[in-house]
C-alpha positions as CSV (number, residue, x, y, z in Angstrom):
1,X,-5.7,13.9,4.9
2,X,-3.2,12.7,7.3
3,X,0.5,12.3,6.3
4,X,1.0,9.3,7.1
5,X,-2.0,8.3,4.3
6,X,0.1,10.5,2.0
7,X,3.3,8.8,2.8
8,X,1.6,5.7,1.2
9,X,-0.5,6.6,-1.0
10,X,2.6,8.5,-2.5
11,X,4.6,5.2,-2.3
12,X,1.8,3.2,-4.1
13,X,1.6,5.7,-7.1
14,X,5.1,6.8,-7.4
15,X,7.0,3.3,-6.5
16,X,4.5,0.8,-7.5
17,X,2.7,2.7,-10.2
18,X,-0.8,2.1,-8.9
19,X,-3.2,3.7,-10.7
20,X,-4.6,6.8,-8.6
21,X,-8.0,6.0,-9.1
22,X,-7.9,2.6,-7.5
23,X,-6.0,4.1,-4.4
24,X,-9.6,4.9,-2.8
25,X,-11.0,1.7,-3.3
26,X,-7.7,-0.3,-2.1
27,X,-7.3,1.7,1.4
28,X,-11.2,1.6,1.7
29,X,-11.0,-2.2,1.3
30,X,-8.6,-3.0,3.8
31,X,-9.7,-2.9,7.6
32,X,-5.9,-2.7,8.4
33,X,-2.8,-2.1,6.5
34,X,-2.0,-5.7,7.4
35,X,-4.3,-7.0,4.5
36,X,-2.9,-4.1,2.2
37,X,-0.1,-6.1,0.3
38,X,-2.5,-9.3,-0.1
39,X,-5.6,-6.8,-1.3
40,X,-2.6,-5.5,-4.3
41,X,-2.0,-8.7,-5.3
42,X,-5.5,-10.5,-5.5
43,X,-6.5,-7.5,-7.8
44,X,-3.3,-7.9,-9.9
45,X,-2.0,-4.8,-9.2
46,X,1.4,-5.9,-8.1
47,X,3.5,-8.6,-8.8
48,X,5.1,-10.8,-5.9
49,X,8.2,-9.2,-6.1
50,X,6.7,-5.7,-5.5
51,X,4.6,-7.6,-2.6
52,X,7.8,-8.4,-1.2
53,X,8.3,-4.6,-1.5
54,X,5.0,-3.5,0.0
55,X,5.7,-5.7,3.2
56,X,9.1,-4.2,4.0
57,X,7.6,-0.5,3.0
58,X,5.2,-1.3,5.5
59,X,7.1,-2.8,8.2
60,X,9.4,0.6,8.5
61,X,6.0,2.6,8.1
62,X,4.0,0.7,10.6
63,X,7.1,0.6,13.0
64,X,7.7,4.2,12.5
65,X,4.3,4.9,14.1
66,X,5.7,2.8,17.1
């Protein structure tokens, strides 16, 4: 597994408290990280100020990669 998939599944289980056996299903549903945060909340698995979270997560993840 890459670390940049451990970087995030980490920060879904440990900052968001995501339960580790919906992590698979969540990453597998989402064709880019872009739909991650809305995925989270449609399935009630965040509330929208931990969406707010998930967006700036990602925006330093994804500009990171850059």
């Amino acid at each position: 597994m890459e670390s940049r998939t451990k970087q995030l599944i980490g920060f879904l289980q440990e900052e968001l408290a995501i339960p580790s056996d919906k992590i698979p299903d969540i990453i597998q549903q989402c064709q880019n990280l872009n739909r991650l945060p809305v995925i989270l909340w449609q399935q009630k698995l965040i509330t929208i100020p931990q969406l707010d979270r998930v967006f700036k997560w990602l925006e330093g993840f994804i500009g990171s990669a850059a």
